[in-house]
C-alpha positions in Angstrom: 66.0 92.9 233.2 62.7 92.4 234.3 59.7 94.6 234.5 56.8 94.8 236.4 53.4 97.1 236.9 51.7 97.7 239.9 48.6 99.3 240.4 45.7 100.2 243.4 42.5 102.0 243.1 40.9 103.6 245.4 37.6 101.8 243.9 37.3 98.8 241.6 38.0 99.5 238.3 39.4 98.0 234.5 42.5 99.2 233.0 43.3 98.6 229.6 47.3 97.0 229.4 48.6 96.6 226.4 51.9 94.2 226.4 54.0 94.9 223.5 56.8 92.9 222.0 60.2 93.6 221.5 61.5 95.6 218.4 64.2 93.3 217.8 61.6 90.1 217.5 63.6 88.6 221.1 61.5 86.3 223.4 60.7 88.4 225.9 60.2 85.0 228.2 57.3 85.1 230.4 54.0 87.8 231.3 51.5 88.1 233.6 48.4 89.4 235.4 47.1 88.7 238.6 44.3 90.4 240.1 41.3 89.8 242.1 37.9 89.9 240.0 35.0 92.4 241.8 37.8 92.6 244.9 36.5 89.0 246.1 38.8 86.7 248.3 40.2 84.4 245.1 42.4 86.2 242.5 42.8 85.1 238.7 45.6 84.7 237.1 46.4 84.8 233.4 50.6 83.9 232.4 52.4 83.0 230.0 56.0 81.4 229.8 56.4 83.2 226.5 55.7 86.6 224.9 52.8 84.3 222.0 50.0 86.0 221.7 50.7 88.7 224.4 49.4 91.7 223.7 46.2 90.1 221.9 45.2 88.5 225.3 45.9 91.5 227.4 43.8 93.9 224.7 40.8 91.2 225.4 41.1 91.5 229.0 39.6 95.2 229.1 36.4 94.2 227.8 35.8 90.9 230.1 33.6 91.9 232.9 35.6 90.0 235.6 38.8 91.9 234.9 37.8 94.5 237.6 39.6 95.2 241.1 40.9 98.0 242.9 44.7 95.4 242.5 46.6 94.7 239.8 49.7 93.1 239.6 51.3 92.7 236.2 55.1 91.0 235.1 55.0 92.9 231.9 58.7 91.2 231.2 60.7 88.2 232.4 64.4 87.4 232.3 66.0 86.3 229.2 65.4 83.0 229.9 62.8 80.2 228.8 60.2 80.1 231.8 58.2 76.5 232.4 54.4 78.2 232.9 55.1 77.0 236.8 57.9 78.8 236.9 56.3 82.3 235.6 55.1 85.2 237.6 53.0 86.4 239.5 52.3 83.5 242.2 49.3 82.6 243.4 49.2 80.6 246.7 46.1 80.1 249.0 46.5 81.4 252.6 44.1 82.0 255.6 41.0 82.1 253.6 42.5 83.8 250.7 44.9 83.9 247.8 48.2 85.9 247.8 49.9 86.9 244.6 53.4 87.7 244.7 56.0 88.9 242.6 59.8 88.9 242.2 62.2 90.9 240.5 66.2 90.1 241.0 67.8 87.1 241.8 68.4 85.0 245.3 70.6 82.5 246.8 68.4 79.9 246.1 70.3 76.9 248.2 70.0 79.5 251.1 66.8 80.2 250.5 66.5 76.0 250.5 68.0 75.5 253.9 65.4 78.3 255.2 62.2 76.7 253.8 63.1 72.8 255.4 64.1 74.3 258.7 60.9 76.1 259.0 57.9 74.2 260.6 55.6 75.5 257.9 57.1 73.3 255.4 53.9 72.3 253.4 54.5 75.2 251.9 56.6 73.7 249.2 57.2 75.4 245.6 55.8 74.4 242.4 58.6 75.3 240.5 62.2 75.9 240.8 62.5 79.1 240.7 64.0 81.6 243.6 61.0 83.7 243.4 58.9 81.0 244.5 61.2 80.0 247.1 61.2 83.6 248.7 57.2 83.7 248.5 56.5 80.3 250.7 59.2 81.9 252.9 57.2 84.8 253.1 54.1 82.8 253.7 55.5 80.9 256.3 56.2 83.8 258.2 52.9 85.0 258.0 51.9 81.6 259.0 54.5 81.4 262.2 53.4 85.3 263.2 49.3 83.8 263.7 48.3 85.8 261.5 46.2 85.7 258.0 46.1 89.0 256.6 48.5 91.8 256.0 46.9 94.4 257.6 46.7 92.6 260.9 50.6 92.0 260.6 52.5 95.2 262.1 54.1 96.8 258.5 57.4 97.1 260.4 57.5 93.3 261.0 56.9 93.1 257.4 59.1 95.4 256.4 61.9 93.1 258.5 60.7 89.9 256.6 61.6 91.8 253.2 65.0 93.2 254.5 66.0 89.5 255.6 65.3 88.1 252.1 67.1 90.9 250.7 70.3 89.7 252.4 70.4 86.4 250.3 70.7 88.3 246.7 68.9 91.1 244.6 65.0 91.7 245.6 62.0 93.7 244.7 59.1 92.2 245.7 55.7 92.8 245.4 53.0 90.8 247.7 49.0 91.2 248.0 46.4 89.4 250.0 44.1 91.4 247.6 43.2 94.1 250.4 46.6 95.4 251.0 49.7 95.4 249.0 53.3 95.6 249.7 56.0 96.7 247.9 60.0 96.5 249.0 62.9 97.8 246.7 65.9 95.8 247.2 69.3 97.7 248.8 71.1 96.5 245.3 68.3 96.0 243.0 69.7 97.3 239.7 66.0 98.5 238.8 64.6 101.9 239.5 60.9 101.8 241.0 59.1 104.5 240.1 55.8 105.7 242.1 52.9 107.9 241.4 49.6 108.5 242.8 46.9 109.7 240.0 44.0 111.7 240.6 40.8 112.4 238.2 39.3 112.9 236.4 41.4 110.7 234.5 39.6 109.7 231.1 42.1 110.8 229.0 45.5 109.4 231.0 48.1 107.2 229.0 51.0 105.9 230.3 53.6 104.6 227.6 56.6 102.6 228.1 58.5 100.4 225.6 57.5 97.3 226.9 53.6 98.3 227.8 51.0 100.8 227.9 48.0 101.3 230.2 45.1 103.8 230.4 41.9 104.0 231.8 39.3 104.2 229.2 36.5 103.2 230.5 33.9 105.8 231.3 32.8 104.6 234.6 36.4 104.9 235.9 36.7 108.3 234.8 36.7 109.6 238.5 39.5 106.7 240.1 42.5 107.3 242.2 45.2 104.9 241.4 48.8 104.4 242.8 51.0 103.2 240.5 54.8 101.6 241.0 56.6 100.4 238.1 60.0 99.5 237.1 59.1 101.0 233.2 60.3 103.9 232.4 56.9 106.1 231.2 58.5 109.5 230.5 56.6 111.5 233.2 59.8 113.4 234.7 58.5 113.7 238.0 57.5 110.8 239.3 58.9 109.9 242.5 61.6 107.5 242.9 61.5 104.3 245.6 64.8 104.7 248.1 67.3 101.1 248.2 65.7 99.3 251.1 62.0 101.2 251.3 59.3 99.2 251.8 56.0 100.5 251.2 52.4 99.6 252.1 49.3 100.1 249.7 45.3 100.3 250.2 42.8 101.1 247.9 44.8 104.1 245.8 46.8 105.5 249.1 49.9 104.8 250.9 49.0 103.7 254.6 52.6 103.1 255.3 56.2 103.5 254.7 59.4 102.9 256.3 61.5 105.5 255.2 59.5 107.5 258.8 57.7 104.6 260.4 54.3 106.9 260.2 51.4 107.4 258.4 52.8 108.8 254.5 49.9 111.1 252.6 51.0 111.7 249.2 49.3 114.4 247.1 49.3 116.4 243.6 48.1 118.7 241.9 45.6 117.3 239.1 48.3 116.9 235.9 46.6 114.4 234.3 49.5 111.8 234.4 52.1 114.2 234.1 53.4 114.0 238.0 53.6 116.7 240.1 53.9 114.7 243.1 55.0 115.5 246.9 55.8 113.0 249.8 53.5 114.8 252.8 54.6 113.2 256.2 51.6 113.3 258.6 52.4 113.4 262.3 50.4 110.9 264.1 49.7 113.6 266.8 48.0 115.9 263.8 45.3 113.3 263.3 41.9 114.6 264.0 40.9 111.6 266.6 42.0 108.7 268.1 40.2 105.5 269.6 43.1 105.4 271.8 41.4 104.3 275.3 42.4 107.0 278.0 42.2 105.2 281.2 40.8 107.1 284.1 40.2 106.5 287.5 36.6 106.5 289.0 36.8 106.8 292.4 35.8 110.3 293.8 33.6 113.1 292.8 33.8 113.5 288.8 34.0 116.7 287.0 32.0 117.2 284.2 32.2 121.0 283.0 34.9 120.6 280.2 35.5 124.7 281.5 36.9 123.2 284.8 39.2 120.5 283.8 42.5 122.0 283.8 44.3 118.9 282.9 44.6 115.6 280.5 44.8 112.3 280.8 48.5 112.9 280.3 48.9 115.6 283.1 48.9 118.5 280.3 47.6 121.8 281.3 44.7 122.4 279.7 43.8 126.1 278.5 41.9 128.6 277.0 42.2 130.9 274.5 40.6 134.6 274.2 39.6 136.1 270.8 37.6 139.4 269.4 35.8 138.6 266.4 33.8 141.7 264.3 31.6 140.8 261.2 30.5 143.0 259.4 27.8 142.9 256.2 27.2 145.5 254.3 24.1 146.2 251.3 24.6 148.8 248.9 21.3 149.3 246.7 21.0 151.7 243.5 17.2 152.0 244.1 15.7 152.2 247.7 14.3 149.7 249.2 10.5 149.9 251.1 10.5 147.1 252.6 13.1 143.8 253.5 12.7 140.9 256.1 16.0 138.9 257.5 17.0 136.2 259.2 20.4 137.0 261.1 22.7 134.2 262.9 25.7 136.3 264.1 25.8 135.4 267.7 28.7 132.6 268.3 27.3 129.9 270.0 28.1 129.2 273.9 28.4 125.6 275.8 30.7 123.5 277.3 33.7 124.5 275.8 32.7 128.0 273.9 32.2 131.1 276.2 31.0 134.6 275.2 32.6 136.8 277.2 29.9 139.7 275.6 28.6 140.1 272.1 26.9 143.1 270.1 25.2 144.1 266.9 24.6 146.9 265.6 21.9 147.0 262.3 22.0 150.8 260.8 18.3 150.5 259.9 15.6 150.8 262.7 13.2 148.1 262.6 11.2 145.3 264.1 13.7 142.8 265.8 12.5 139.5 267.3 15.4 137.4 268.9 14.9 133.4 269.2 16.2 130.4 269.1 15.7 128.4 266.0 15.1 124.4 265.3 18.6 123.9 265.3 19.8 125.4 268.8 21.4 128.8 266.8 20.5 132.0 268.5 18.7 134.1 265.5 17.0 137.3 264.9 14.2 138.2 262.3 14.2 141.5 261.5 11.5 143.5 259.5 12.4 147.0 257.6 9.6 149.2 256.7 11.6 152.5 256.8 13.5 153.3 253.4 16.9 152.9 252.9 19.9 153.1 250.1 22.2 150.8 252.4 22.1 148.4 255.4 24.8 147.5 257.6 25.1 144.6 260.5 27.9 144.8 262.5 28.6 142.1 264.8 31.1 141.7 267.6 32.0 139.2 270.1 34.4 138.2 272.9 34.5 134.7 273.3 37.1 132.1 275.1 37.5 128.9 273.5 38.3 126.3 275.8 40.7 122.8 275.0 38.8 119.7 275.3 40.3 116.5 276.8 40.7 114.1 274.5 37.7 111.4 273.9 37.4 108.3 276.0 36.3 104.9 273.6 36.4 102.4 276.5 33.0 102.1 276.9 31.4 99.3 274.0 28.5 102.1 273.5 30.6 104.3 272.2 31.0 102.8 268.8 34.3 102.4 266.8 33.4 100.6 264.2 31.3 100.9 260.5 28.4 100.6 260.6 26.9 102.6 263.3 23.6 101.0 265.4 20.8 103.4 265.9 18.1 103.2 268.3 15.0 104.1 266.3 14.1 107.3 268.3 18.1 108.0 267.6 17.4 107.3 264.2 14.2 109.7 263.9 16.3 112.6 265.6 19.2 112.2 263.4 17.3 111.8 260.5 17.4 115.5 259.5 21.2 114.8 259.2 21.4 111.1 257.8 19.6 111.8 254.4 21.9 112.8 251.8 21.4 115.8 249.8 18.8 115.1 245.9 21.3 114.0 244.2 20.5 111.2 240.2 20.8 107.9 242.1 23.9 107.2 239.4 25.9 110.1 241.1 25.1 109.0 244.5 26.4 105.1 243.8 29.1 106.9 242.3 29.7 108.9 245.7 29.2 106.0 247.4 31.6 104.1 245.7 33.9 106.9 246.6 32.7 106.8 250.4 33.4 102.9 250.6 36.8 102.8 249.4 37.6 104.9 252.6 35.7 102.5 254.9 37.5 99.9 253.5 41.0 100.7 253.7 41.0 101.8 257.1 39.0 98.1 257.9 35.8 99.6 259.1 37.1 101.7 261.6 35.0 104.7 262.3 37.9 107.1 263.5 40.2 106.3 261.0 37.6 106.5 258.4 36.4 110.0 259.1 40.5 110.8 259.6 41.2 109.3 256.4 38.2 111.5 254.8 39.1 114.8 256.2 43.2 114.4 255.3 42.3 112.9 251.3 39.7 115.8 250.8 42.2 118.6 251.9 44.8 116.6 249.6 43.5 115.6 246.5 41.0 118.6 246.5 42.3 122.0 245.2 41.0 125.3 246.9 39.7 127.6 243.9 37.8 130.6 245.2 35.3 131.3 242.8 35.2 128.3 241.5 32.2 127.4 242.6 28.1 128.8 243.7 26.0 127.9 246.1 24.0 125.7 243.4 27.3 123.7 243.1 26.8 120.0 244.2 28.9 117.4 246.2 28.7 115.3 242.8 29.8 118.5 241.2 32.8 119.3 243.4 33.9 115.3 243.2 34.3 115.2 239.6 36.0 118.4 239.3 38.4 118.1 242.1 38.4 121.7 243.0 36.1 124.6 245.5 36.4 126.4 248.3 35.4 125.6 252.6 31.6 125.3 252.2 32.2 122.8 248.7 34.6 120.4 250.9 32.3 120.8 253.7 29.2 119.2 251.5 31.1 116.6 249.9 32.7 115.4 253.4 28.8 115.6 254.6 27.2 113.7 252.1 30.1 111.1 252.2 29.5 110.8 255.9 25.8 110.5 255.3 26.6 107.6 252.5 27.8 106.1 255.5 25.2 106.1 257.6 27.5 109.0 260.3 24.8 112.1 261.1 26.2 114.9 259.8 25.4 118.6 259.8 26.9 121.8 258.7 28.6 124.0 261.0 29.3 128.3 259.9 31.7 130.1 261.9 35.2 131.4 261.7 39.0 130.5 261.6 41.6 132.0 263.2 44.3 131.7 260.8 47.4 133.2 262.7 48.1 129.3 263.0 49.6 128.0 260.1 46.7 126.5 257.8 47.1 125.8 254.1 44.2 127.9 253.2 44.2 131.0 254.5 41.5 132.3 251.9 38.6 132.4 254.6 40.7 135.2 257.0 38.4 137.8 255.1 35.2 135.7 255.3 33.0 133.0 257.6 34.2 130.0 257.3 32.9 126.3 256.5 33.5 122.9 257.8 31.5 119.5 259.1 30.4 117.7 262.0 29.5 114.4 262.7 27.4 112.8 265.7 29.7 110.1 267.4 27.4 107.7 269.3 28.1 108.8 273.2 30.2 111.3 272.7 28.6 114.1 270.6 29.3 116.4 267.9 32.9 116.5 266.4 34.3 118.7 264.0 36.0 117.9 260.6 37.6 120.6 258.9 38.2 119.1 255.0 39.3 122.7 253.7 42.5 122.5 256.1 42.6 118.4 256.5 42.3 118.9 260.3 40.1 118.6 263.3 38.0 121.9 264.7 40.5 123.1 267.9 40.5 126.4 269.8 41.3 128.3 265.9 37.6 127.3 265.2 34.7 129.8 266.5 30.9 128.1 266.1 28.1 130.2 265.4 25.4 128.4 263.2 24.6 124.9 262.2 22.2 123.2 260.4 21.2 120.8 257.6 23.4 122.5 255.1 24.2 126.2 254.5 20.8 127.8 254.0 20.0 126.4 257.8 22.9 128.2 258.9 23.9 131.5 256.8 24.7 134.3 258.3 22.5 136.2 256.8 19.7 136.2 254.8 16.8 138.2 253.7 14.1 139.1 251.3 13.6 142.5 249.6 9.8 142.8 249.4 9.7 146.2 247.5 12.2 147.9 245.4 16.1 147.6 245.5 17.2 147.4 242.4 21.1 146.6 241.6 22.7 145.4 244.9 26.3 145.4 245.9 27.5 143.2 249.1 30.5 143.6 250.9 31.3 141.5 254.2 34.4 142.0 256.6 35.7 139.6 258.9 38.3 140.4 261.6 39.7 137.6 264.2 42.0 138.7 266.2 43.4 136.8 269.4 43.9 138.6 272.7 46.8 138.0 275.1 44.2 138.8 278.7 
């Protein structure tokens, strides 16, 4: 039987693939790689009919500078059978401005195969060999060609998906087809192989994967921090690696599965980090559970509009529209072993109030009499300084608030101005006001082309769309990201938090900000809290203010991203600071001017919805 290797990253990157011959000394009749150097629009190819020489050719490979891509398709092991070089895999055929690979595993009725080729109208796509393989893949091109079409991603992956089945009527299939952006993979209904998938995460430095027939690894340091999907027919050892279903057919971007048909939907698949040993979970991700959509919500025009969010009581879809009522008490609390003579403090307790946030009525309470002077600072939070000049051994604030959170209709991108696409157009008094939120936090300039790397592998796979990016963002952070209280301190950097994989709200919060910022999106950081009687993976904040991000859509405003919980902000979410990043918009702060000594800080948070 045949093998074959797989492999996407989420950024460009050089595995080392070692082929190695058979024990016995057998032929093992034909390998190859086909890949597409620095992720242009040709790929390279490098085959042999024969196993001469194999492994000494793939070992060079890792050290040649144009043996870099975020797609790598490999036969690692023909039939035994003598291959003509025409006749080995993968293919490579120019299409629409760029060349596809393909690969075949099984075998197909070849004089059926025949008759579908000459009655097709494409029929300049003739093979160069004589193999079935070759047949299928002009077959698959010429559907491409019938359907208009010229790349993958503009082809609906169900339609694709139907292609495959229909080729896998005529014989035994797996298949395996790029256009070097996407990649598809089908395994055939009576394939006698067993496809194997598994989606890495970093750091990886020290991953080997080991089969009989070949073994890969990324060692080279500046791939250290790559996501790769891998689906293989070799057998590596790693016990839980998932397993490909007869007749599944499964679409690949840039280290992430953007489609399957076993559910028709949008597929997330996480681990824990295991360093190659699996771990890994099929998450199916409701299309309603996204955090946006550019769907266009058609509305009509004609008669007086309403444009308080509080007095819609309906969507675009008829749905009643409603609010929700909670009581929130925070309360901080300074213990000191020594008294303290004098303190000054900044506090931001008071939730915010708009469009769709009301406070119903809010208090605080500070158990040491001072000088308090309420304002409203640069950033449009409602703030108190307060200066202490009376002794004390502790201070307490408590705040509580009453505040309805209204349900926001859904976002409306008709309108050209309101921008769907990457990169976003400023207006250069747009840019000056947003520029506060645009520049990304002092980071080496290696770690931040590292980051943005990391940020353009997102843009990419969802083809520039702005929506899908951020959505993309927001789920892989909460995914790929472990929540580790403790982990982490204030000092700890986005760069820091990326290579480690691991923090807790306000951590995901900075990395999704400076990502965004990569990007060229305005993007600020919002404090408040979570009500976590809804189900939410991380739960950890119900004791605490939480963390998450907001971006500046161009006419339309601030939107929430919550990367802890892989969600968009919704009536759970109560604002009450924002700013730059979290000094702008702590809770609270201070400065202890005379004495103290040891301190000990306790905070309390308590949501709790109410029914009237």
């Amino acid at each position: 039987m045949s093998e074959f290797l797989a492999i996407s990253f989420d950024c460009m990157s050089s595995p080392s693939i070692h082929l190695r011959s058979p024990s016995d000394g057998s032929n093992n009749s034909g390998w190859g790689f086909g890949w597409y150097p620095n992720d242009e629009a040709g790929a390279s190819i490098l085959k042999d009919s024969s196993s001469k020489e194999a492994n000494e050719l793939a070992t060079a490979l890792s050290s040649w500078n144009n043996f870099r891509s975020t797609t790598f398709i490999c036969k690692v092991k023909g039939e035994l059978r003598r291959y003509t070089q025409q006749s080995s895999q993968p293919f490579c055929r120019s299409f629409g401005g760029r060349d596809w690979l393909f690969l075949h595993n099984g075998e197909l009725d070849k004089k059926a195969l025949t008759n579908i080729l000459e009655k097709d109208k494409s029929r300049f796509l003739e093979p160069l060999g004589n193999t079935d393989s070759e047949l299928a893949f002009c077959i698959f091109l010429a559907n491409v060609f019938n359907s208009g079409k010229k790349m993958l991603s503009e082809i609906p992956s169900a339609t694709i998906h139907h292609w495959f089945q229909e080729l896998n009527k005529l014989g035994t299939a797996d298949f395996v087809v790029s256009d070097g952006r996407q990649v598809a993979i089908f395994h055939g209904e009576t394939s006698n192989a067993t496809l194997s998938y598994a989606r890495i995460l970093p750091p990886n430095d020290d991953i080997v994967f080991s089969a009989s027939d070949v073994r890969f690894e990324l060692d080279d340091p500046s791939d250290s921090y790559r996501t790769m999907f891998v689906v293989t027919t070799c057998h590596f050892g790693q016990s839980n690696w998932s397993t490909m279903n007869p007749g599944q057919t499964l679409m690949l971007r840039q280290g992430a599965v953007q489609w399957s048909s076993e559910n028709d939907r949008l597929v997330g698949i996480s681990q824990s980090n295991v360093k190659g040993e699996g771990g890994f979970k099929m998450n199916i991700i409701e299309s309603k559970s996204l955090p946006f959509s550019a769907t266009t919500i058609a509305q009509a025009q004609s008669g007086p509009q309403v444009v308080n969010v509080k007095s819609i009581i309906k969507g675009a879809d008829g749905r009643p529209l409603t609010f929700r009522k909670y009581n929130v008490r925070h309360v901080t609390k300074y213990v000191y072993d020594k008294e303290v003579k004098r303190s000054s403090h900044v506090l931001r307790l008071q939730p915010v109030e708009d469009q769709i946030q009301e406070i119903v009525k809010s208090t605080l309470n500070i158990s040491v009499a001072g000088e308090r002077l309420e304002f409203e600072d640069v950033f449009g939070n409602q703030s108190m300084h307060l200066t202490l000049e009376n002794p004390y051994l502790s201070l307490e604030f408590a705040s509580e608030s009453e505040i309805k959170i209204y349900e926001r209709p859904l976002d409306d991108f008709s309108s050209n101005k309101r921008q769907v696409s990457i990169p976003l157009f400023w207006m250069p008094w747009q840019r000056q006001m947003m520029s506060p939120y645009l520049l990304p936090p002092e980071l080496p300039e290696t770690q931040l082309r590292e980051l943005t790397d990391f940020a353009m592998s997102f843009v990419e796979r969802n083809d520039y769309n702005l929506i899908e990016t951020l959505n993309d963002l927001n789920r892989r952070i909460f995914e790929d990201f472990n929540y580790v209280s403790g982990s982490t301190t204030l000092e700890t950097s986005p760069f820091d938090v990326y290579t480690n994989r691991k923090g807790v709200c306000q951590d995901f919060a900075n990395l999704f900000i400076c990502i965004t910022r990569l990007l060229n999106i305005p993007s600020r950081y919002r404090v408040g809290y979570l009500h976590t009687g809804s189900n939410y993976e991380n739960k950890e904040q119900a004791d605490a203010s939480h963390a998450w991000a907001e971006v500046y859509l161009p006419y339309i405003g601030w939107r929430g991203f919550d990367p802890t919980n892989g969600c968009a902000t919704n009536q759970d979410h109560i604002r009450v600071a924002c700013g730059r990043n979290y000094r702008d918009a702590t809770p609270t702060s201070g400065t202890i001017f005379k004495g103290g000594g040891r301190e000990l800080l306790s905070v309390e948070v308590k949501v709790t919805e109410l029914t009237t």
